[in-house]
C-alpha positions in Angstrom: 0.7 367.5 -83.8 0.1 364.5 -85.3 3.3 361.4 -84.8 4.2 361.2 -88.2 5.8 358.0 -87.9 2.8 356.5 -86.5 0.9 358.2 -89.3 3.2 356.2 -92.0 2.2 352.6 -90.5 -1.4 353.7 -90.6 -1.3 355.0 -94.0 0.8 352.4 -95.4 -1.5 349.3 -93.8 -0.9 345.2 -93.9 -1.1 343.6 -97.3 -3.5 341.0 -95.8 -5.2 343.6 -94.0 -5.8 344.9 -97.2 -6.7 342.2 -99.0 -9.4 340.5 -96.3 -11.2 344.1 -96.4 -11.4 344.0 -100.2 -12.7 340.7 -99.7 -15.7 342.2 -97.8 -16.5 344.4 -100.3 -16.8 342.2 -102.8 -18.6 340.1 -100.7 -21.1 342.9 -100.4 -21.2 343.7 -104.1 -21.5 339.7 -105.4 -22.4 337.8 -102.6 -20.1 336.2 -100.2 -20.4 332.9 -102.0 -18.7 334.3 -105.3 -15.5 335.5 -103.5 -12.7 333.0 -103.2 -11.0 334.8 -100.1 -7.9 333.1 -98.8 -6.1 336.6 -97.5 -6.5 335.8 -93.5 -5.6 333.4 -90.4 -9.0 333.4 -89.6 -10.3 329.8 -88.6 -13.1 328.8 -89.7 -13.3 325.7 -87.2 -15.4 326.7 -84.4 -14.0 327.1 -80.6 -14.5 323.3 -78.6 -17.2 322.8 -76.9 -15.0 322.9 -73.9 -14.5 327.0 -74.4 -18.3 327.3 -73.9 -18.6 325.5 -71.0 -16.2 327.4 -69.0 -17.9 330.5 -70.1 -20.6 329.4 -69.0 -19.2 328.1 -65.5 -17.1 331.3 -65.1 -20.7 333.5 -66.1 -22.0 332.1 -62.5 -18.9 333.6 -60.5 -18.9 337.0 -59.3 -18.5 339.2 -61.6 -15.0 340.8 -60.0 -13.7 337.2 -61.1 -14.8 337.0 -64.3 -14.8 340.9 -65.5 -12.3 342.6 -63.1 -8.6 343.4 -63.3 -5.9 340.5 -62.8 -2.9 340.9 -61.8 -0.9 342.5 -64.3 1.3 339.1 -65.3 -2.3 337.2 -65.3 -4.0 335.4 -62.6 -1.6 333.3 -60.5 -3.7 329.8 -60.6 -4.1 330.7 -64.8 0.3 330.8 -64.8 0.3 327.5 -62.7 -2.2 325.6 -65.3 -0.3 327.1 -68.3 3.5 326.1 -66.6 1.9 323.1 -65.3 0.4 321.8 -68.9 3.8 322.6 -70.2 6.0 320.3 -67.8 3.1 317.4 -68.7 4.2 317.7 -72.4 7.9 318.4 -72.7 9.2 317.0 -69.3 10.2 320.6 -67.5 9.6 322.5 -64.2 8.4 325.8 -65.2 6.3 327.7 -62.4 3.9 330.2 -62.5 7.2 332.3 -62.5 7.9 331.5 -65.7 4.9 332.8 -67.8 3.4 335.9 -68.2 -0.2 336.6 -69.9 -0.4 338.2 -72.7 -3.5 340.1 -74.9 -2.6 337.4 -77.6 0.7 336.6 -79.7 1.0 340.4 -81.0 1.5 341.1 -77.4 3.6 338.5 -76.3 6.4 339.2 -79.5 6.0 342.9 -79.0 6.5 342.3 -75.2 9.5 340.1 -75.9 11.5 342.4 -78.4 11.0 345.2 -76.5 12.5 343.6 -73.6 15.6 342.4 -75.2 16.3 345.1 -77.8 17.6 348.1 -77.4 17.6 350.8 -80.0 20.4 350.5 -82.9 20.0 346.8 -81.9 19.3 344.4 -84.3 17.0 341.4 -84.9 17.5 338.6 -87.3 14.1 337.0 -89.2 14.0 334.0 -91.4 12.4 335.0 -95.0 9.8 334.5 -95.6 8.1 335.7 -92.1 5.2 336.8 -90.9 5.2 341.1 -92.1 4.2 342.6 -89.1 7.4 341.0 -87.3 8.9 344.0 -89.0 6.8 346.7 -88.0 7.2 345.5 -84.6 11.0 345.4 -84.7 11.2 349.2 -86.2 8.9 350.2 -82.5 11.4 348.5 -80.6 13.8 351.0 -82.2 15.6 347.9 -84.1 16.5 346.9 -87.3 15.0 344.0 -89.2 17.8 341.8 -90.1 16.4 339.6 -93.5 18.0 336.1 -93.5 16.6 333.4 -96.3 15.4 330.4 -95.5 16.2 327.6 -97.8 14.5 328.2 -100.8 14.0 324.5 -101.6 13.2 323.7 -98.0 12.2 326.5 -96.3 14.4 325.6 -93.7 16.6 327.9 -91.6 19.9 328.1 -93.2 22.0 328.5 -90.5 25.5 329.2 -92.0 23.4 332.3 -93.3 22.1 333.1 -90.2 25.8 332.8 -89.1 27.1 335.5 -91.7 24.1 337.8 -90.5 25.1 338.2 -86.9 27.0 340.9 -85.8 27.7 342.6 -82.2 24.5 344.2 -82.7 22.1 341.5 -83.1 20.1 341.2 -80.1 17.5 338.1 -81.1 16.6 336.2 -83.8 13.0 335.0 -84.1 11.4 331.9 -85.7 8.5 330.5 -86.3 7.2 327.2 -86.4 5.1 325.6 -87.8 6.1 328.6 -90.4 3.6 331.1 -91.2 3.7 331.6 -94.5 5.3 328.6 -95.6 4.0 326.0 -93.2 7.5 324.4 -92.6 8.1 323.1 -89.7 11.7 323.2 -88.7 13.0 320.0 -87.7 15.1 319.0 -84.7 18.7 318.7 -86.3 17.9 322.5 -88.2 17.0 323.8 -84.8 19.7 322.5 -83.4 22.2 323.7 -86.0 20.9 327.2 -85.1 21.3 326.7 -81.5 24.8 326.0 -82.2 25.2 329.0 -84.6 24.4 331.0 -81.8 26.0 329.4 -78.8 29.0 330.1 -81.4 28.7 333.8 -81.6 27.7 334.5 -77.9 30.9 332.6 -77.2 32.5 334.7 -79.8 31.4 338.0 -78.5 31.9 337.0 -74.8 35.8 336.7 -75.6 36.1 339.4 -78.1 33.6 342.2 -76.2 32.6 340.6 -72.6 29.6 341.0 -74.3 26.8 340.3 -70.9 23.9 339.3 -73.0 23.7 336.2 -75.3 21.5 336.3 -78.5 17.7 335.6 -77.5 15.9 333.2 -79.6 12.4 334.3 -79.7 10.0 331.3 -80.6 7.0 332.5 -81.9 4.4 329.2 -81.7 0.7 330.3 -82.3 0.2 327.3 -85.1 2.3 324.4 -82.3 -0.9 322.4 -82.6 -1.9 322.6 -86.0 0.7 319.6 -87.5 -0.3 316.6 -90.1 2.5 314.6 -88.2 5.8 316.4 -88.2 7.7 317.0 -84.7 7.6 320.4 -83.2 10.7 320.9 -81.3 10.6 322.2 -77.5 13.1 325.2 -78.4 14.0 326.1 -74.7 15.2 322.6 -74.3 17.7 322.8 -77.4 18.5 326.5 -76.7 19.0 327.5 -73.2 18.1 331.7 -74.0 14.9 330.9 -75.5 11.6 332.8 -75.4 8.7 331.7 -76.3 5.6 333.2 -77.3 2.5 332.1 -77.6 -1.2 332.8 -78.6 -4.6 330.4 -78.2 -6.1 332.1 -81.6 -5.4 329.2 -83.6 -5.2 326.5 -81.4 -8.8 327.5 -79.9 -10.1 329.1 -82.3 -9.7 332.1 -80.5 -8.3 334.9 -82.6 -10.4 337.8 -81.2 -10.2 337.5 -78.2 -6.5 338.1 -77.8 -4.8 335.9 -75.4 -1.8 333.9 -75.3 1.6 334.0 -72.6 5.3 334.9 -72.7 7.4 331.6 -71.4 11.1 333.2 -70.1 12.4 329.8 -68.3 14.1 331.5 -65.5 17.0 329.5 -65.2 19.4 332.3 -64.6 20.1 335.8 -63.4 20.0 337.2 -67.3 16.6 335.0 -67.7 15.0 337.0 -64.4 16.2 339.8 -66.0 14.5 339.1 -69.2 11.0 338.5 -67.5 11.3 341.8 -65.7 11.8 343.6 -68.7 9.2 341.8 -70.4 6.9 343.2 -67.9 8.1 346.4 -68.3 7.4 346.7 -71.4 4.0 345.2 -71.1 3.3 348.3 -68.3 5.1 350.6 -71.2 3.0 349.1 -74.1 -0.2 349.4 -72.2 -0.9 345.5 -72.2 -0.9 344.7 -68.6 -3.7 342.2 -67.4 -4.9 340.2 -70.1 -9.0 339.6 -70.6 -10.3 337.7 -67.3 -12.7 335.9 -68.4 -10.5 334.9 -71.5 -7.8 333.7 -68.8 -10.2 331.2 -67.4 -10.7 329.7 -70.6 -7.0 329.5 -71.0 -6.9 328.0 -67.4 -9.9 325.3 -67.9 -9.3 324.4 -71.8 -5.1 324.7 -71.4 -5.0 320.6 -72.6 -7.7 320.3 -75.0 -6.6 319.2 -78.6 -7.2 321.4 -81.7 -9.0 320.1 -84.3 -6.4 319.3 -86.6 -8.6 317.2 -89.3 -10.3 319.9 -90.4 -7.7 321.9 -91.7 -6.3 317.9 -93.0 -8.7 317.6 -94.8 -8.8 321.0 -96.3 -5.0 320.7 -96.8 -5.7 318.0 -99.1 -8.8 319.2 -101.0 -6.4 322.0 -102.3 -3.3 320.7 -102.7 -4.6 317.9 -104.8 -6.6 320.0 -106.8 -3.5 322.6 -107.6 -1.4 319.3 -108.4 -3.9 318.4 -111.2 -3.7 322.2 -112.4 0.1 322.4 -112.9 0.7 324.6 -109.9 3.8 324.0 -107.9 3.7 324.6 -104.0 5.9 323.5 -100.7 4.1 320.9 -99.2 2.9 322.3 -95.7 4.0 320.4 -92.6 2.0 322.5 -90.5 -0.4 325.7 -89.9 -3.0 325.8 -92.8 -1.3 328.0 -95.5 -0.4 327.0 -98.6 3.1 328.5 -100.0 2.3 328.5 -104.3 4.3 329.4 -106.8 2.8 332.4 -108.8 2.6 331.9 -112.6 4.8 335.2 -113.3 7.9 336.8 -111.3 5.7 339.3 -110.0 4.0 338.0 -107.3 1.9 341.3 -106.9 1.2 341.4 -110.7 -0.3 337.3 -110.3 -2.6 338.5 -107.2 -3.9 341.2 -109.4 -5.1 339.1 -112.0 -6.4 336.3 -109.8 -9.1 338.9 -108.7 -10.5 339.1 -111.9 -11.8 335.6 -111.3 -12.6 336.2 -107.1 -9.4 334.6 -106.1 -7.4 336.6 -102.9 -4.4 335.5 -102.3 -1.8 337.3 -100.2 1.3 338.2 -102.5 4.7 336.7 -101.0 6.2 340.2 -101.3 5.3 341.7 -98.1 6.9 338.3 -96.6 10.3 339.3 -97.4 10.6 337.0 -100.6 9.5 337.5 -104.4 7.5 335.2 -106.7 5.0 333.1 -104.2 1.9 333.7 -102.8 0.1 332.3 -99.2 -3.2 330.7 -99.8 -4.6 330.2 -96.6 -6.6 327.4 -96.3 -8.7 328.1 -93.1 -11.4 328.7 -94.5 -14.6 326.2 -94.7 -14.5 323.6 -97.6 -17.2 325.1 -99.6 -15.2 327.8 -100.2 -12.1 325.6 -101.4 -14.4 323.8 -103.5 -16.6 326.7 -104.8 -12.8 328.1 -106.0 -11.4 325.1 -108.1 -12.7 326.5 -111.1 -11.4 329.7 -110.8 -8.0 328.5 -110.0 -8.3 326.2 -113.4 -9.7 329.2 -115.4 -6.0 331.4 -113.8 -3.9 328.5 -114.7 -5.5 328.8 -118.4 -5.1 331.8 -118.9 -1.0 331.4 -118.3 -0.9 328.4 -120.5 -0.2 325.9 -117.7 0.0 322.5 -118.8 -2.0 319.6 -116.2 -0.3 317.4 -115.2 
């Protein structure tokens, strides 16, 4: 017998998925320098010099170090330099206690709402989000809750967030810097969440005894990837925080799939939390995170990303889309670009940008009509070798330059 329902999600794919393997073909058919291909968060700034090295170093070990199983919550002295770069940068006390590896930032959120909700539970996103958010919310045996950000902003709204709880939601997750948008929420918006919630868990204390506040999941892969905005420490403006995290961007790590779970165990229910997280790790079947990738973590945990690249790409295409007549939100952080499409229908827009080698990802899958999410990872070239074809799209709408 064949689990149907896990037959639908591999039938029915990721848009971007979808997209980035098109883009191969074409590649193959025209050659990779005639396809514009802006689908996936693949960056195209190479690991630091720093993640060699400690390949290197942890190459001469023995090899039950380096290829062998960890512990199933990661290697103890990898937890310490993780809770330990943490307290350096936002003034805590986190312990090893406190952080559990993960096989990347899939892991960690899949981890997370498995440990907090509970079928028929629900859990509240801010549109537009990241898709598979969704997919992972529906395994948990939840429902995806669709709020909308601020459609000038792309802020959280919180009074909608408000008008969206009810004694079934479980968690609410966010994510910032903002993938697709590349808002980053600001201190007095996260803050008016916080407060939103403290709200309703004071609410449903009095009205059920309800045992278990709302968990704010924080879902931080792009954390390092600003052009100057502040990223709020969440736990410290929300005490039921979680936060997940991945080294894919900031390293330049995406396949090699490692990142944490931070559950700041500051209570009875927060012990609880990190117990369940790691029973749903052992359920999941994403105990013990790669070893050798752990020693990366453990020797690289401070070093910076390299933010000017994706600056400077940031700037090569948003100045060139201004001159073009397209209109955009201008990103705060990650390295996507949130355009308008020239026509309602996003998916109709992305259909015709192929005709010229342009792949973008339509905003439809994001939980929000009539954008699309250029992401600008990519090496310059590529930006550059596209300008044209993004002039000859705006033609053919009848966009004025401005």
């Amino acid at each position: 017998m064949i689990n149907e329902q896990m037959y639908a999600r591999g039938a029915e794919s990721s848009v971007i998925r979808e997209i980035f393997s098109y883009a191969n073909e074409r590649k193959a058919q025209i050659g990779t320098e005639n396809v514009f291909d802006f689908s996936l968060g693949n960056p195209s700034v190479p690991a630091p010099d720093e993640v060699r090295r400690s390949i290197e170093r942890s190459l001469t070990l023995p090899p039950e170090q380096v290829h062998g199983y960890t512990p199933a919550p990661g290697a103890p002295e990898v937890r310490s330099a993780v809770a330990a770069s943490l307290n350096r940068r936002f003034n805590t006390s986190y312990t090893m206690a406190d952080i559990f590896m993960t096989v990347g930032a899939a892991a960690s959120v899949c981890c997370t709402l498995n440990a907090v909700a509970c079928p028929g539970d629900e859990v509240i996103v801010i549109a537009p989000y990241f898709p598979e958010y969704r997919v992972w919310i529906e395994m948990a045996g939840a429902t995806c809750v669709e709020v909308l950000a601020n459609q000038e902003t792309f802020q959280i709204d919180p009074a909608a967030v408000a008008a969206a709880i009810t004694e079934r939601t479980a968690a609410v997750i966010i994510d910032s810097p903002n993938n697709p948008t590349g808002a980053v929420y600001s201190r007095a918006n996260i803050e008016a969440l916080a407060a939103v919630l403290e709200d309703a868990n004071a609410a449903r204390a009095q009205r059920l005894g309800h045992p278990q506040p709302i968990v704010l999941i924080s879902d931080e892969p792009y954390r390092e990837i600003t052009y100057g905005a502040e990223v709020p420490w969440v736990p410290s403006l929300y005490e039921h925080t979680v936060v997940c995290y991945s080294y894919s961007k900031s390293l330049s790590l995406p396949g090699e799939r490692v990142g944490w779970v931070l559950v700041p165990q500051v209570s009875e229910g927060a012990r609880r939390v990190m117990t369940a997280v790691a029973g749903a790790a052992r359920s999941l079947g994403f105990v013990c995170a790669p070893a050798l990738f752990q020693r990366v973590v453990m020797d690289c945990v401070d070093v910076p990303s390299d933010v000017a690249a994706y600056a400077r790409n940031r700037e090569l295409l948003t100045s060139a889309l201004s001159k073009m007549g397209y209109t955009y939100v201008e990103p705060d952080g990650a390295f996507y670009l949130w355009v308008r499409a020239l026509e309602p229908d996003a998916e109709a827009f992305c259909e015709k940008a192929k005709a010229y080698e342009l792949l973008p990802v339509p905003s439809n899958s994001f939980g929000v009509e009539g954008w699309v999410r250029v992401g600008y990872c990519v090496a310059p070239e590529v930006i550059e070798r596209s300008l044209p074809a993004w002039q000859r799209l705006a033609d053919d709408y009848g966009v004025t330059q401005a």
